[in-house]
C-alpha positions, -999 to +999 in steps of 0.1 A: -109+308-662-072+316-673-059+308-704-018+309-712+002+303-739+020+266-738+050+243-756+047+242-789+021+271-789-006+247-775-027+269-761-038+259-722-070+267-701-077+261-668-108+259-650-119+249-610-147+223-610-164+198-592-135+207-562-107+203-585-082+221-608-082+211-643-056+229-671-067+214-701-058+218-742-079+249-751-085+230-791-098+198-773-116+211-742-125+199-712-125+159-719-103+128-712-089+133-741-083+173-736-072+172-699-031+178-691-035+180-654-062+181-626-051+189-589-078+181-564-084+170-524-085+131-545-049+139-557-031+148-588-046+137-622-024+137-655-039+137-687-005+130-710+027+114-701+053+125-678+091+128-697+122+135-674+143+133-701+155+173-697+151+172-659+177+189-642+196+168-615+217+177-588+248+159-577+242+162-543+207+146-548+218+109-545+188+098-525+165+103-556+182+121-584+149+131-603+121+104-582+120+106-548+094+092-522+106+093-486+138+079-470+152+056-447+148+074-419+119+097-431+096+071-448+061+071-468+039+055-441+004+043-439-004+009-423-033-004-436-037-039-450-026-050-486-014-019-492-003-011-531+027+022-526+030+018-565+002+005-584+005+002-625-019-021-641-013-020-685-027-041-712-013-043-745-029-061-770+001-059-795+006-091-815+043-093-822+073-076-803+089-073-770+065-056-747+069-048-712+052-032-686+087-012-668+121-011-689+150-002-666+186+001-680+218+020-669+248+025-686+276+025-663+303+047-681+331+052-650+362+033-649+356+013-617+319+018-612+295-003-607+258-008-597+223-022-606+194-008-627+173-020-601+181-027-562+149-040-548+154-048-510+127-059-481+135-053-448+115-067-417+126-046-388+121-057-346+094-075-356+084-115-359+068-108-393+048-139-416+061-145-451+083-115-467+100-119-503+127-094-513+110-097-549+084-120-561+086-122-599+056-141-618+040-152-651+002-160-651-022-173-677-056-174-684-078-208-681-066-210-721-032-195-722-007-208-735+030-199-754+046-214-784+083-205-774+099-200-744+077-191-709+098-185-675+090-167-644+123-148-643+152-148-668+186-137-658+211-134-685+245-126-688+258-111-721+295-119-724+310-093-750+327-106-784+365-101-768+390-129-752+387-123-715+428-128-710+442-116-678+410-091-671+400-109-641+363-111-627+336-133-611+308-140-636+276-158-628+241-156-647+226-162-610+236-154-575+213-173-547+234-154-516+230-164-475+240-129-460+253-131-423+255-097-407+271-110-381+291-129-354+257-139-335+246-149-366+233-185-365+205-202-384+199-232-357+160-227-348+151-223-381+125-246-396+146-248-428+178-229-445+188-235-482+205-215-509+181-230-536+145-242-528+122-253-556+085-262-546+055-279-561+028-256-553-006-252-562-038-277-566-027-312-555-043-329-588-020-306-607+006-310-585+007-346-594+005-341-634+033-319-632+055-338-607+051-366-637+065-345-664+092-317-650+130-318-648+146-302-617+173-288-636+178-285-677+210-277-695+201-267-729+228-256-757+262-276-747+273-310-757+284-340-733+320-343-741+357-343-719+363-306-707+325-295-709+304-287-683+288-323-687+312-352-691+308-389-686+323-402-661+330-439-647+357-435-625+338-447-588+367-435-568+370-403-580+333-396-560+348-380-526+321-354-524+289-346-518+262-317-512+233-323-486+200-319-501+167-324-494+143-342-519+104-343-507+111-345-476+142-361-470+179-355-463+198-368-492+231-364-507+243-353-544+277-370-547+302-351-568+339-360-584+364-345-575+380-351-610+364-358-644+364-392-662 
């Protein structure tokens, strides 16, 4: 048994047992409680939080500036069925605030930089693989759950800055449903089905039915119907010269647009 002297004069044993390496807080022993860090053939065990926020990072480290796990052409493997890499299961039992389980921001200080706080991307290689997602985003509730305000699966929102946006230039959009081609050969014929947008009705069928009853395909929510807003009535036939091909339940219909308003 060793015993050192740690941060904040926290003084730190360590001890081998039960075929692991345990360093624990000398004051409260060896419990959950006491345990920093354990190091054993079942992995590495921590005891308090880890805190980057005084990790040193070097420029040249771009693939993983202070995380790192493998890369593109050196990977993490292992093959084995419903496979978790990353598994994090919390529960907070809090009964007010905004609590999450991962918060993720970057502040993008360059002139002319850009980026994401998050770039989640699946890629099925030479292989004829059975359903993928690039990210799939829910929210659950219990057989009595329920919410009083507002419940969605995924919220994207753009915050727009208190400033006139004269003469900066920019393309702005709360969402972005994008059809990549990568290239020339590209062509989508034998597919079963292509859109940009698909909303489904999944589930049990009883509930299916209830909620095919009650939902709205789309909602707008804070604007006004009104000449130069985004909704304005219109009764001009002619001015119909458009349209979008859709499919509802089924079958190939057609959403007819204006091509001027009134």
């Amino acid at each position: 048994m060793t015993q050192t002297q740690g941060t904040g004069n926290t003084l730190v044993r360590s001890t081998w047992a039960s075929g692991s390496l345990y360093f624990f807080a000398k004051a409260t022993g060896r419990t959950t409680a006491g345990d920093i860090l354990s190091i054993g053939t079942g992995g590495v065990g921590l005891g308090q939080r880890i805190d980057f926020t005084n990790v040193n990072i070097s420029s040249s480290n771009t693939d993983g500036g202070f995380l790192k796990a493998g890369t593109s052409s050196s990977r993490v493997v292992e093959d084995t069925a419903d496979m978790k890499f990353i598994s994090i299961y919390v529960d907070n039992g809090a009964t007010s605030g905004d609590n999450r389980a991962m918060y993720l921001r970057e502040y993008i200080t360059g002139t002319g930089g850009g980026g994401e706080a998050a770039r989640i991307f699946t890629d099925v290689e030479d292989v004829r693989g059975g359903t993928a997602h690039g990210a799939h985003i829910s929210l659950k509730f219990g057989t009595t759950g329920s919410i009083t305000g507002l419940g969605v699966a995924s919220r994207n929102t753009l915050h727009l800055p208190s400033q006139a946006f004269t003469g900066l230039g920019g393309t702005y959009a709360a969402t972005q449903p994008e059809i990549w081609s990568d290239g020339a050969a590209t062509d989508p014929v034998g597919m079963t089905e292509l859109s940009l947008i698909r909303c489904v009705l999944g589930g049990n069928a009883s509930g299916i039915a209830d909620v095919d009853d009650d939902a709205f395909l789309v909602v707008l929510d804070g604007g006004t119907t009104g000449s130069g807003n985004i909704v304005a009535a219109s009764t001009t036939e002619s001015n119909y010269s458009l349209s979008a091909r859709c499919k509802l339940n089924g079958v190939t219909c057609y959403l007819m647009f204006a091509s001027a308003a009134g």
